[in-house]
C-alpha positions as CSV (number, residue, x, y, z in Angstrom):
1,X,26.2,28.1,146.9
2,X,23.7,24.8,145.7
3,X,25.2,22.0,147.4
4,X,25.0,19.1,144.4
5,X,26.2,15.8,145.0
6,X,25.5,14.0,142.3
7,X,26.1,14.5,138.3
8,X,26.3,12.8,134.5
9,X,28.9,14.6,132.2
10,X,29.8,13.2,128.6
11,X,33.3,13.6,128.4
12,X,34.8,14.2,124.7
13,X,38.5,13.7,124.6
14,X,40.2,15.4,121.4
15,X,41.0,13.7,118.3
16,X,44.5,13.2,116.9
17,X,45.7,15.6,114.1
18,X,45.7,14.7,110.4
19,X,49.2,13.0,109.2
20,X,50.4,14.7,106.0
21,X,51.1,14.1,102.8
22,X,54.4,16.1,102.0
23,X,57.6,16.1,99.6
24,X,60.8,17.3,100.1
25,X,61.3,20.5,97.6
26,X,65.3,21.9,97.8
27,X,67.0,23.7,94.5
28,X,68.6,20.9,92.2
29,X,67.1,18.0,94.0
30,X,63.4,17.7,92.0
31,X,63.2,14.3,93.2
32,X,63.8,15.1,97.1
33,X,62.0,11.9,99.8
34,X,58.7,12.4,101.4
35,X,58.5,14.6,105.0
36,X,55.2,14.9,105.8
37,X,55.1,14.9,109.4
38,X,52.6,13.1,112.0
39,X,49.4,14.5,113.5
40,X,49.5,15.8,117.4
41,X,47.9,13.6,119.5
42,X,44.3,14.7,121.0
43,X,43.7,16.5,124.1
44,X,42.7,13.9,127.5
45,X,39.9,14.9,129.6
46,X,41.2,14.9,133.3
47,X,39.2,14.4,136.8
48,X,41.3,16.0,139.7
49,X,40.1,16.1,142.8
50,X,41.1,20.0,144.4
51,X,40.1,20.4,148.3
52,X,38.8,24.3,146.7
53,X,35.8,22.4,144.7
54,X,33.4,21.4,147.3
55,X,30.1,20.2,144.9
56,X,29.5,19.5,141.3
57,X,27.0,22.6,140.5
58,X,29.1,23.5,137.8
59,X,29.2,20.1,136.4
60,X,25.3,20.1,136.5
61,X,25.0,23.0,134.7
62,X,27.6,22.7,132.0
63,X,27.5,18.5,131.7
64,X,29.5,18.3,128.3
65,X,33.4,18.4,128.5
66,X,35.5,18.4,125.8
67,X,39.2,18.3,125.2
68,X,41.1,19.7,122.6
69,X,42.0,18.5,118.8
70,X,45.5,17.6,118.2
71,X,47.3,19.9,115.2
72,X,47.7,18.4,111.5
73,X,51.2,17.7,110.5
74,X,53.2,19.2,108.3
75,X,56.0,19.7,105.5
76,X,59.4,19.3,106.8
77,X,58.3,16.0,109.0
78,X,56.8,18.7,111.7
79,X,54.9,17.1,114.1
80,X,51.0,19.0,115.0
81,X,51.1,20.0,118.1
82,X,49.2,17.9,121.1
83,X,45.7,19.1,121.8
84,X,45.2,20.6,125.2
85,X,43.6,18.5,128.1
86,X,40.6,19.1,130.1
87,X,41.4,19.4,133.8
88,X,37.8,19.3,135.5
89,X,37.9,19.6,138.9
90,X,36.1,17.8,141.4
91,X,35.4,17.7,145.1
92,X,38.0,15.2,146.8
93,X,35.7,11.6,147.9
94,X,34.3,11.5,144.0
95,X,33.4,8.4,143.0
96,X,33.4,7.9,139.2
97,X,30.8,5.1,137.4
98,X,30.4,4.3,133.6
99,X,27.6,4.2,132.5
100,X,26.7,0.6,132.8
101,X,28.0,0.9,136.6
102,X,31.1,-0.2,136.8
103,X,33.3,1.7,139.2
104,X,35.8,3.4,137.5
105,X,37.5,5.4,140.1
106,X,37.3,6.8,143.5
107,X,39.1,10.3,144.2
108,X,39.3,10.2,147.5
109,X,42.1,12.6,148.1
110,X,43.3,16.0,146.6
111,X,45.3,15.3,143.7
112,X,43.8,12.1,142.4
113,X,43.4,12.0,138.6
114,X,41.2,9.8,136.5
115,X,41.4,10.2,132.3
116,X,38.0,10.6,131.6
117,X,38.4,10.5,128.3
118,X,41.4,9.7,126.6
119,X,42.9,11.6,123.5
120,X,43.4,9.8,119.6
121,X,46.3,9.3,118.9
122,X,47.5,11.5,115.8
123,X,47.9,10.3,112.2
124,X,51.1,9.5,110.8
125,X,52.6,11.3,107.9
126,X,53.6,9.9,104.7
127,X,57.6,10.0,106.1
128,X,56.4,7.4,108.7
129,X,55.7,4.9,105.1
130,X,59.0,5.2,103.6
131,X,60.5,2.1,103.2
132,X,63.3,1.0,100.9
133,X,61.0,-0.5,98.4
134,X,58.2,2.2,98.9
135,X,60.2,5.4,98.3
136,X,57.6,8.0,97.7
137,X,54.0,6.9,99.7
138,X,51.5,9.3,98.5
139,X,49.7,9.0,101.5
140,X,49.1,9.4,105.3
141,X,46.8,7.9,108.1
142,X,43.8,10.2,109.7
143,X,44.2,10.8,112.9
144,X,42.2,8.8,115.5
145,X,38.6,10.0,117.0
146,X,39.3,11.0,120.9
147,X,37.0,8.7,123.5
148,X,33.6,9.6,124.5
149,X,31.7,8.2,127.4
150,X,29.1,8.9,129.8
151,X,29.9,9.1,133.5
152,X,28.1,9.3,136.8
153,X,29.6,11.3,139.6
154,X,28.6,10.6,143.1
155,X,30.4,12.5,146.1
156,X,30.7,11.2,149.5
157,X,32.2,13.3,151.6
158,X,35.2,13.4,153.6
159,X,34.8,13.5,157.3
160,X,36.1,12.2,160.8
161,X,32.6,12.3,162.4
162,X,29.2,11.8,161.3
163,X,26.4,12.7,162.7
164,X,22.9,10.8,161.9
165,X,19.8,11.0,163.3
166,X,16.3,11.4,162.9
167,X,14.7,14.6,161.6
168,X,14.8,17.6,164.1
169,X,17.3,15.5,166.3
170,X,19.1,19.0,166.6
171,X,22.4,17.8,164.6
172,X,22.2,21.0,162.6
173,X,22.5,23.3,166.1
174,X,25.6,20.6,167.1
175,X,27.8,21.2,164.5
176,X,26.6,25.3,164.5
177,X,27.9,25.4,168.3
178,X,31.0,23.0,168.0
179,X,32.2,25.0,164.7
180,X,32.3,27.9,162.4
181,X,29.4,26.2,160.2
182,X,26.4,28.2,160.5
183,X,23.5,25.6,158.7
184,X,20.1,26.9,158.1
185,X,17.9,25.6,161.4
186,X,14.5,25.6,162.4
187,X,12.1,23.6,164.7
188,X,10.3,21.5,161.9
189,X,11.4,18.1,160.2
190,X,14.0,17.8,157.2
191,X,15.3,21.3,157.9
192,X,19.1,20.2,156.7
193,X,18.4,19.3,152.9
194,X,22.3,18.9,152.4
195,X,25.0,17.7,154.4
196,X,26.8,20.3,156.3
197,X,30.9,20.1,157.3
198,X,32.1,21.8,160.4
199,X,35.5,21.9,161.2
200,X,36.4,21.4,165.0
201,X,39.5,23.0,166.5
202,X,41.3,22.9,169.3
203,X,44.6,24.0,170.7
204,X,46.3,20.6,169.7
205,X,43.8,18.8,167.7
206,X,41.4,19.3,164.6
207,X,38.8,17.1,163.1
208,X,35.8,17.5,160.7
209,X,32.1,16.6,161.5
210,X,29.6,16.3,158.9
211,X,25.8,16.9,159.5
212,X,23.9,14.2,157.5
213,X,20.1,15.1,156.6
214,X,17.9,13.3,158.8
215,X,16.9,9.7,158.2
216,X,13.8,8.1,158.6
217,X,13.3,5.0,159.0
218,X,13.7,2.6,155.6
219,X,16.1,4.7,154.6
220,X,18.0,2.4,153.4
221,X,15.5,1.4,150.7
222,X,15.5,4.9,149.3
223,X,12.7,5.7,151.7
224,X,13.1,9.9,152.7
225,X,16.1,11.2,152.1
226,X,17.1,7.5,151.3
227,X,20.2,6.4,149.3
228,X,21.3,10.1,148.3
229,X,23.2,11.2,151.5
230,X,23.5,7.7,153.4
231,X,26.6,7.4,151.0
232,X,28.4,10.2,153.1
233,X,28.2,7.9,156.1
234,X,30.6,5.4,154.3
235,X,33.8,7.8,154.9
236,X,33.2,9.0,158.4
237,X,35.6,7.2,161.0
238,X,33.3,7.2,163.9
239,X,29.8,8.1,163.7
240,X,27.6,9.5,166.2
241,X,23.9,8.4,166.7
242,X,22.3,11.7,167.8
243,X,18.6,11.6,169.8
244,X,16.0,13.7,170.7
245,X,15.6,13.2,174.6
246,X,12.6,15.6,174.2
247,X,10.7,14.1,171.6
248,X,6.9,13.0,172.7
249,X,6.7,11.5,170.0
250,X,9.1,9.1,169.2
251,X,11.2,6.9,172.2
252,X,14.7,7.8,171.7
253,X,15.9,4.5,173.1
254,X,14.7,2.9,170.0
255,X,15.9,5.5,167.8
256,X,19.7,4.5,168.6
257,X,18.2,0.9,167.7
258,X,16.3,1.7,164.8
259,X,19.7,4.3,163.5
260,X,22.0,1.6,163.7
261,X,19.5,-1.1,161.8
262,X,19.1,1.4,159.3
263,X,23.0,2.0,158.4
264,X,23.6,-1.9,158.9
265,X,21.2,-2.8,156.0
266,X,22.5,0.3,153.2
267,X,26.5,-0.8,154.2
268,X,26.9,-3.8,157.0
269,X,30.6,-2.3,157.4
270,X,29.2,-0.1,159.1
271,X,27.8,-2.0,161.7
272,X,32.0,-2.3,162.9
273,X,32.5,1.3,162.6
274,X,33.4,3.5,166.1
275,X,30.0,4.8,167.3
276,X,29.1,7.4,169.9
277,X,25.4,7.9,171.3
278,X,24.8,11.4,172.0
279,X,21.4,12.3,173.5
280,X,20.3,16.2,173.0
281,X,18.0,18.1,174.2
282,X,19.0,17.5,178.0
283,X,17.9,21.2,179.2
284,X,14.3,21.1,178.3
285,X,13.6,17.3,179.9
286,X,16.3,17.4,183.0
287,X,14.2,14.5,184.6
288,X,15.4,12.1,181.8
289,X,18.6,11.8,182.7
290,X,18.3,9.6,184.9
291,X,16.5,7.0,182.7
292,X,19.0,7.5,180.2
293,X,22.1,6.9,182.4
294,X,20.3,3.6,183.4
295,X,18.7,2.5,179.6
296,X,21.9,3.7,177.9
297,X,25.2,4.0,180.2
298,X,27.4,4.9,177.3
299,X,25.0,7.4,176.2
300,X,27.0,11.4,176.2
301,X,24.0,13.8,177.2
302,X,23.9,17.3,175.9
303,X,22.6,20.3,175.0
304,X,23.8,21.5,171.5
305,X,21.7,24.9,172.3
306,X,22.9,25.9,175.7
307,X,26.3,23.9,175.4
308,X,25.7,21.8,178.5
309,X,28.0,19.0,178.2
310,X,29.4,19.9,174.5
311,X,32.7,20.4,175.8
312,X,33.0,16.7,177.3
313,X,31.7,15.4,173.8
314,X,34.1,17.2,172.0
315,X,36.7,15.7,174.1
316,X,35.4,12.1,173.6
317,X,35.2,12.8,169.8
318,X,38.4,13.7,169.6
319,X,40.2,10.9,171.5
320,X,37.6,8.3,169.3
321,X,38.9,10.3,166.0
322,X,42.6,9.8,167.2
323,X,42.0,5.9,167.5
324,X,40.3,5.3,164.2
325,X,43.1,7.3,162.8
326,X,45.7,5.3,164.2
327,X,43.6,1.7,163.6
328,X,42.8,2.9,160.0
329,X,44.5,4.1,157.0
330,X,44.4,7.0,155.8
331,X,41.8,6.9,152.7
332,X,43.7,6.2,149.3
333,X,42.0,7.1,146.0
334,X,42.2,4.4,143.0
335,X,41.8,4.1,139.7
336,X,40.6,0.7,137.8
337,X,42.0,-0.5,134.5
338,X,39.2,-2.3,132.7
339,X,40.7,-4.6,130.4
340,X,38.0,-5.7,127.8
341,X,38.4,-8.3,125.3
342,X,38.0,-7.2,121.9
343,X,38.0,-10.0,119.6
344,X,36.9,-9.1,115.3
345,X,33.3,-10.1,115.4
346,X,31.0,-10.6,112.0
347,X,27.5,-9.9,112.3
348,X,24.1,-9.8,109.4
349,X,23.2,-6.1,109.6
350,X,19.8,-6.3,107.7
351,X,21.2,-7.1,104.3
352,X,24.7,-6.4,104.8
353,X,27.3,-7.5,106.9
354,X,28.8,-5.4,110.2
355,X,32.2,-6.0,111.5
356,X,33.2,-5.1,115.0
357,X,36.5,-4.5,116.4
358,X,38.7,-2.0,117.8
359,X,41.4,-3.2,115.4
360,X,39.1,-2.7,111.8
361,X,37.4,0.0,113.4
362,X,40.2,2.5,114.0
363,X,41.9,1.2,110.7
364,X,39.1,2.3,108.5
365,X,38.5,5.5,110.9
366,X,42.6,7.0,109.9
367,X,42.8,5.7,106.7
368,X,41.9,8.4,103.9
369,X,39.2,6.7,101.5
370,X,39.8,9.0,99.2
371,X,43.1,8.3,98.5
372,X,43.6,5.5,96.4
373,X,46.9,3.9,97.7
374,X,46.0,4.5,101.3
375,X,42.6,2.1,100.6
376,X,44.8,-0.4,99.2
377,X,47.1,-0.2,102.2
378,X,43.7,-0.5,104.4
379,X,42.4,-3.5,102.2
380,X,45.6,-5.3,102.7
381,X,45.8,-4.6,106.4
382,X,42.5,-6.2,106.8
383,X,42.7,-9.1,105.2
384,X,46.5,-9.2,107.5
385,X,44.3,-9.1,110.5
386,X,41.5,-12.0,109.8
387,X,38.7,-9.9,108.2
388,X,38.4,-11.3,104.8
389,X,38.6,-14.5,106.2
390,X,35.9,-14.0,108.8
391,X,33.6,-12.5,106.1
392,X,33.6,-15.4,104.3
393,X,33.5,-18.0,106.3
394,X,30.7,-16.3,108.1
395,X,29.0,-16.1,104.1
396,X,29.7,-13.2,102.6
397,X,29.6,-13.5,98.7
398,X,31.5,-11.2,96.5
399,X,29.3,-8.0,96.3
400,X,27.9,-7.8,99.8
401,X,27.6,-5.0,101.8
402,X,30.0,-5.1,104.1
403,X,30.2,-1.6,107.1
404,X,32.9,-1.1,109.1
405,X,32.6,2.0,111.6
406,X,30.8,4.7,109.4
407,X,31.8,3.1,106.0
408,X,30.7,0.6,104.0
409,X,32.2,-1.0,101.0
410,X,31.6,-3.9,98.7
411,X,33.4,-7.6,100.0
412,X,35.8,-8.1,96.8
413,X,37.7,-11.2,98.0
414,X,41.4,-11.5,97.2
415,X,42.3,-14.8,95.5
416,X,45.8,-14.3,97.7
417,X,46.2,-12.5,101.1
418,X,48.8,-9.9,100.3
419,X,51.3,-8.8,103.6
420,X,51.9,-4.8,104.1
């Protein structure tokens, strides 16, 4: 399966049922009260992170999500029934962004839920209008038009140890021969195009290593691979600088320098994060060893093909993983509430007027405009609100165009404001 850790979905929540218009018709009682019932509420669109999804290829493919439409009322002052929600799930470590890049939510364990997209509410039936002055409304609201936003997904995955290094450091053959994780390997650069997971286990411990593509150096100005795995490093508890003692090309000393510059710059956090330096490759340059013992003392020197010294890493990876499990919490997903204001605004719209506002907008979006007294509730419930004011002491003149979501209507000013 394509490993994909990155994807943009428009998320359509459901609108809210139709309220409805209804009379109460019984045998001798030809003048029986209104009972039209409300309008089911829409269907939400639902992030959950499940530890079965492991990537967001399905996401890619299929970007548009949509919930379900709530049911229209009915006679009797029967409710519609609630549209059905849209449970997407995601790999556990998503991180959700609007579209203008404000973090929205980060999923960082399985079960964590964000709402997408949340459902309209459902219209309310002419029952809901009965009052002891208005006996018989003849009308009912619209239900409301379901959210709809963009979202960027970004995974970061979940791990007690990562491994980074340089390209054909030999990270790929390290987590093949410490795990069941069989990654594809060969001996040329930027063999690992996605990060890999192994799973390490032992008779009384277990622990998770992930294989991050090879760096290169300005990687943390989107240089290489860049930005688009470095993100995986941010979850690992300990990391583990992997070398090539072999290379002829390249001085592994100042690898281990130029590895940990690199992660400082992306995320300086991680300049305070457990590291291990692990230097491969032992069996084909035996006469290194004692260079690197005296360059780098707390350097672990193996060989992830043969095995030599594997076993004492593991060991030292494990009692590194226990601390930082002990020192650190364990992570906790969140969800932000952005709170926006939403104050009535007036603005000139070529030659007409636009007014903004949650409050107009979703009163002209349920009301029924082609049902007289349901237009005169709306006019009066604008003019409650500070609209007919605002148009005309921002200079509207009787006549004007004046658009409210996808209406518009001519400003006819009422000499009093009249309360619903």
């Amino acid at each position: 399966m394509a490993f994909v850790d990155e994807a943009r979905i428009k998320a359509v929540a459901g609108a809210g049922g139709d309220g409805v218009v209804g009379f109460h018709h019984e045998p001798y009682k030809p003048k029986g009260g209104p009972d039209g019932g409300n309008g089911g509420d829409g269907g939400s669109v639902i992030l959950r992170a499940d530890a079965s999804i492991g990537t967001f290829l399905e996401l890619s493919a299929h970007p548009h999500v949509k919930a379900g439409r709530g049911g229209h009322g009915e006679g009797g002052k029967r409710s519609g029934s609630r549209g059905q929600d849209r449970i997407v799930l995601v790999p556990p470590g998503t991180v959700v962004h609007a579209a203008d890049g404000v973090l929205m939510a980060d999923l960082a364990a399985a079960g964590d839920e964000f709402v997408a997209a949340r459902g309209g509410k459902g219209g309310l039936g002419n029952a809901h209008f009965a009052t002891a002055t208005r006996r018989s409304p003849g009308f009912a609201d619209k239900g409301e038009p379901g959210e709809e936003r963009w979202l960027s997904l970004e995974l970061r995955l979940l791990a007690d140890v990562g491994l980074i290094g340089f390209p054909n450091a030999g990270k790929s053959t390290l987590i093949a021969q410490v795990s069941s994780a069989r990654p594809k390997i060969a001996d040329y650069p930027f063999t690992t195009l996605t990060p890999n997971l192994g799973v390490v286990e032992g008779a009384d411990h277990s622990f998770v290593i992930a294989d991050i593509p090879g760096l290169i150096e300005g990687a943390h100005e989107g240089r290489g691979l860049g930005h688009r795995f470095l993100r995986h490093v941010r979850r690992a508890a300990v990391l583990a600088y992997v070398v090539d003692l072999a290379a002829e090309d390249r001085d592994p000393f100042e690898d281990v320098t130029i590895l940990q510059e690199e992660l400082a710059r992306f995320d300086d956090e991680l300049a305070n994060r457990p590291t291990l330096i692990v230097a491969n490759k032992v069996d084909l340059v035996p006469e290194r060893v004692s260079t690197l013992a005296a360059r780098l003392p707390e350097a672990i020197s193996i060989s992830a093909l043969t095995g030599q010294g594997v076993p004492d890493l593991i060991d030292t990876m494990r009692r590194e993983v226990e601390r930082a499990r002990s020192e650190l919490p364990p992570a906790v997903g969140f969800v932000r509430h952005v709170i926006k204001e939403d104050p009535i605004r007036i603005e000139r719209e070529g030659d007409a007027w636009r007014v903004w506002g949650r409050r107009p907008e979703r009163a002209v979006a349920t009301t029924d405009m082609d049902n007289e007294e349901a237009v005169i509730r709306l006019q009066r419930h604008l003019i409650g609100i500070g609209v007919e004011r605002m148009l005309a002491g921002a200079g509207a003149r009787t006549g004007d165009e004046v658009r409210i979501g996808a209406i518009a209507f001519d400003f006819q000013p009422d000499a009093e404001p009249v309360a619903d």
